[in-house]
TITORDO-238225 format. One record per atom (N, C-alpha, C): residue in one letter; atom name; x, y, z. Coordinates in pm, 1 decimal. Layout:
<"A", "CA", <X, Y, Z>>
...
//
This chain:
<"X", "N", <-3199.7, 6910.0, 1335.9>>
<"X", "CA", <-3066.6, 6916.8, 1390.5>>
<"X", "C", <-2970.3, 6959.5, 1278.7>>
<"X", "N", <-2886.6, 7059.5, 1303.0>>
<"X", "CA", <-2793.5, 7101.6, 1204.8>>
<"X", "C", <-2652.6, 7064.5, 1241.2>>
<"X", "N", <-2608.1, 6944.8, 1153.1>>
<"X", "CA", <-2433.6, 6955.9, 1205.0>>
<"X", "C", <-2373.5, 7071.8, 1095.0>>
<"X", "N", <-2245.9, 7069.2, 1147.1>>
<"X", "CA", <-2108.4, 7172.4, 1065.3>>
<"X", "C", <-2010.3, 7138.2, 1131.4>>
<"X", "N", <-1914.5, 7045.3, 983.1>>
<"X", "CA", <-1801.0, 7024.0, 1021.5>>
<"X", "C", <-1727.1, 7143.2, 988.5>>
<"X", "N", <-1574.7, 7127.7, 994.6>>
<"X", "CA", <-1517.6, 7212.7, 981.4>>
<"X", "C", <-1368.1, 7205.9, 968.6>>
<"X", "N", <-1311.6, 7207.8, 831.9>>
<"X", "CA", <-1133.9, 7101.8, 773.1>>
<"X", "C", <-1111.6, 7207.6, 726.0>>
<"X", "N", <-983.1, 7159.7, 728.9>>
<"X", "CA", <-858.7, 7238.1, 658.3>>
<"X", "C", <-797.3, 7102.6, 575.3>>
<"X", "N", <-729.4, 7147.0, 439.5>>
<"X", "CA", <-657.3, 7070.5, 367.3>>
<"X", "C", <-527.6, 7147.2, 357.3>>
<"X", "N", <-458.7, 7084.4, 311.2>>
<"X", "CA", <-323.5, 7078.7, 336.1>>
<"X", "C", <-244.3, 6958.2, 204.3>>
<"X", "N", <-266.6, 7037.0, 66.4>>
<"X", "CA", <-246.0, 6975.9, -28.7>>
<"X", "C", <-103.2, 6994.7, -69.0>>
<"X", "N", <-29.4, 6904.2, -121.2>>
<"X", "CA", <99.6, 6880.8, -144.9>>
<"X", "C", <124.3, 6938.5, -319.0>>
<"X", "N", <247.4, 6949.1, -308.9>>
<"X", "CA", <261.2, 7031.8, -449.4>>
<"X", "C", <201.4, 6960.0, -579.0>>
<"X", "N", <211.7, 6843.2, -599.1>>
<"X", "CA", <129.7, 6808.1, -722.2>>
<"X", "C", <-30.2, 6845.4, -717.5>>
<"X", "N", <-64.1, 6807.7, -560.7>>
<"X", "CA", <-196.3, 6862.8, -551.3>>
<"X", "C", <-238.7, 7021.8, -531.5>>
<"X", "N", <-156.8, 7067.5, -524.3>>
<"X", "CA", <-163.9, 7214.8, -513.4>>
<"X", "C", <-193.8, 7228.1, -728.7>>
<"X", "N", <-71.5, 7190.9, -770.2>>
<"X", "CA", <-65.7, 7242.0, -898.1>>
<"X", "C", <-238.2, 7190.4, -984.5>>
<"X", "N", <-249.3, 7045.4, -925.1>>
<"X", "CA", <-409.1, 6995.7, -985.9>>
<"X", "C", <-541.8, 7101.0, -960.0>>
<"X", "N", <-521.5, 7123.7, -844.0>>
<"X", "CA", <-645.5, 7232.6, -808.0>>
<"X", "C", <-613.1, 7359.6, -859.1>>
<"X", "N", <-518.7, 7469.8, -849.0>>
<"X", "CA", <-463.9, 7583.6, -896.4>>
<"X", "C", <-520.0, 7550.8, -1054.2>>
<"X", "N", <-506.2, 7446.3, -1134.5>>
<"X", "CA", <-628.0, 7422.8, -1271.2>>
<"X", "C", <-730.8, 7397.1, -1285.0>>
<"X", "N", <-786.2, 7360.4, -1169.0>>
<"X", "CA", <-925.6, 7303.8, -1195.6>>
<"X", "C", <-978.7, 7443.5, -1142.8>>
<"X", "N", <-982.9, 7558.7, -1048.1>>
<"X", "CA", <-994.0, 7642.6, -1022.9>>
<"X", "C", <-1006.2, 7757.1, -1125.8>>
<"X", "N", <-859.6, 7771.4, -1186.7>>
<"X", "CA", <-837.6, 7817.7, -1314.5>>
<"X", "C", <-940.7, 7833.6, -1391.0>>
<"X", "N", <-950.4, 7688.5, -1428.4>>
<"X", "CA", <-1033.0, 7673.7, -1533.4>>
<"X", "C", <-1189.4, 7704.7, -1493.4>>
<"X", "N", <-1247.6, 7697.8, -1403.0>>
<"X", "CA", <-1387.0, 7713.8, -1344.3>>
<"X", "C", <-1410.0, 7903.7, -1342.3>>
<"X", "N", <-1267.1, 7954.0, -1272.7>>
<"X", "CA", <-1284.2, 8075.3, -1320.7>>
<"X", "C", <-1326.8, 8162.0, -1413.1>>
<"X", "N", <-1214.4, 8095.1, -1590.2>>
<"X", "CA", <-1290.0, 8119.2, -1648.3>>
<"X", "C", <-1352.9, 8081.9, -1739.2>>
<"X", "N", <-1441.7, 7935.8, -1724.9>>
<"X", "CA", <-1598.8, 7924.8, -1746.6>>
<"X", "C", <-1677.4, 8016.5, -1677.9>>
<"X", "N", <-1715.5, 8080.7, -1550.7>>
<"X", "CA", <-1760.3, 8194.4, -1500.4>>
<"X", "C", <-1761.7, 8313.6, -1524.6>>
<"X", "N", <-1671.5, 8316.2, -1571.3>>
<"X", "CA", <-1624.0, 8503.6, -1663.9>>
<"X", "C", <-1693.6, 8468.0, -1741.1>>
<"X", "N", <-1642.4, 8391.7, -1887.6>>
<"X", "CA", <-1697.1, 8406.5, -1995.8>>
<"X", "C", <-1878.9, 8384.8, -1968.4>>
<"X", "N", <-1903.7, 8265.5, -1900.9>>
<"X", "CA", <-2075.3, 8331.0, -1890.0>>
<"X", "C", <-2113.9, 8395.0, -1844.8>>
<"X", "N", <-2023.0, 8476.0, -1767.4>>
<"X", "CA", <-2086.6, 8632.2, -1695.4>>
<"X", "C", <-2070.0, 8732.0, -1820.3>>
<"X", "N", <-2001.4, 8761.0, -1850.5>>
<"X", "CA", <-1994.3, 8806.0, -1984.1>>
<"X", "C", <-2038.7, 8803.1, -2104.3>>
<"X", "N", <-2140.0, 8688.7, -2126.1>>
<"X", "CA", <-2200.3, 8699.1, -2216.5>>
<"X", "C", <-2362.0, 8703.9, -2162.9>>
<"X", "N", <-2386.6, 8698.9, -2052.5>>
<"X", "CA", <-2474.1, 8728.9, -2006.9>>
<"X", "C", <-2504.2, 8913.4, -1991.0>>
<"X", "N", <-2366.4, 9012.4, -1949.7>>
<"X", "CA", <-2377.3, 9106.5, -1981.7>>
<"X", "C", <-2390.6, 9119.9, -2100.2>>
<"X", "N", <-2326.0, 9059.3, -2171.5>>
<"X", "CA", <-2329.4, 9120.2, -2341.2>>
<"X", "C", <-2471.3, 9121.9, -2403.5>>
<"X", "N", <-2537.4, 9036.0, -2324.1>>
<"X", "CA", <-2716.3, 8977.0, -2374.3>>
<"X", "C", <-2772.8, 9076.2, -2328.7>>
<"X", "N", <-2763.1, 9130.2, -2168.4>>
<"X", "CA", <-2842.2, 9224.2, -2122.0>>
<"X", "C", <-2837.6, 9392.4, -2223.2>>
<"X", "N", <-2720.6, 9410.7, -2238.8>>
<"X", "CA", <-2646.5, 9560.7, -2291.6>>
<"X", "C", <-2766.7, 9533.3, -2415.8>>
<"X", "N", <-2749.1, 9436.9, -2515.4>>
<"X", "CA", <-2858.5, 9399.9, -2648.4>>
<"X", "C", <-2984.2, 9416.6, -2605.6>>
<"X", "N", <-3036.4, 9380.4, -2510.4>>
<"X", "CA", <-3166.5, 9407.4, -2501.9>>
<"X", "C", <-3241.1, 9205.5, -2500.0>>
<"X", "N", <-3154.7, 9157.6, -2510.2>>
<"X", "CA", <-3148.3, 9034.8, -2555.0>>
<"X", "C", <-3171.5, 8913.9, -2418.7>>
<"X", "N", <-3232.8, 8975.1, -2306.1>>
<"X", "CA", <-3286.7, 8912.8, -2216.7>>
<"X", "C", <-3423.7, 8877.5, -2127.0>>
<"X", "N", <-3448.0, 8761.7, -2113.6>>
<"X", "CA", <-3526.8, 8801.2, -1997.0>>
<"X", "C", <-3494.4, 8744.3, -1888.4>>
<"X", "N", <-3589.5, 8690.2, -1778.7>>
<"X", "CA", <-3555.9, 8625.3, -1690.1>>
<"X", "C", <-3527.6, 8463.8, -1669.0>>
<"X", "N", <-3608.4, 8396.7, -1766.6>>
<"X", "CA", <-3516.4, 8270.8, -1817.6>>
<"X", "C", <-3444.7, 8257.7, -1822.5>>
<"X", "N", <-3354.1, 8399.6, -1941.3>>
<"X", "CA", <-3224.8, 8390.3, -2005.9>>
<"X", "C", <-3201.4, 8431.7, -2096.0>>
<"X", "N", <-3144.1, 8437.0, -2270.5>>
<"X", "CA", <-3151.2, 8507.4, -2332.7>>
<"X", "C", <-3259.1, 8414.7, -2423.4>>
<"X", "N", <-3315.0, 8487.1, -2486.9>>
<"X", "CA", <-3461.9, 8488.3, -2627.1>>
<"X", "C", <-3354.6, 8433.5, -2750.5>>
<"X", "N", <-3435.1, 8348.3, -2753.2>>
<"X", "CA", <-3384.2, 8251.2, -2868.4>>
<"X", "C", <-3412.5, 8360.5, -3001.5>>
<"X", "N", <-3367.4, 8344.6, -3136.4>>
<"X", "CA", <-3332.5, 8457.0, -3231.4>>
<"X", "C", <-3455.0, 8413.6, -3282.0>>
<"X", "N", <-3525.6, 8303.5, -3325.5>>
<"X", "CA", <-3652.0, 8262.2, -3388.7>>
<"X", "C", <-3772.5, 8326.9, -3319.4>>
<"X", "N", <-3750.1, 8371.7, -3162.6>>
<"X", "CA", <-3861.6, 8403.7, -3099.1>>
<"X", "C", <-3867.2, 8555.7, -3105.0>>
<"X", "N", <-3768.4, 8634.6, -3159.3>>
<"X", "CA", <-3744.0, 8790.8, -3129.6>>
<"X", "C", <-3893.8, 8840.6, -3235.8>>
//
């Protein structure tokens, strides 16, 4: 059996301003490891784990 609810929030300005940072900030933690994940691939510096530790190259 599959339920699905289904809300809406309706956050008030302090809570607007709390999430608008926590968001923020999750954003960019996500960039920057997308980005250094490109930066690993462009090097050659990957596999499918992740990137190769420098002792193992």
């Amino acid at each position: 059996m599959q339920l699905r609810y289904s809300f809406r929030l309706y956050p008030n300005g302090p809570q607007r301003t709390a999430l608008a940072g926590a968001f923020g900030c999750a954003r960019v933690v996500y960039n920057d490891a997308l980005r250094a994940r490109e930066t690993a691939r462009a090097a050659g510096d990957h596999d499918r784990r992740g990137p190769v530790p420098a002792e193992d190259r």
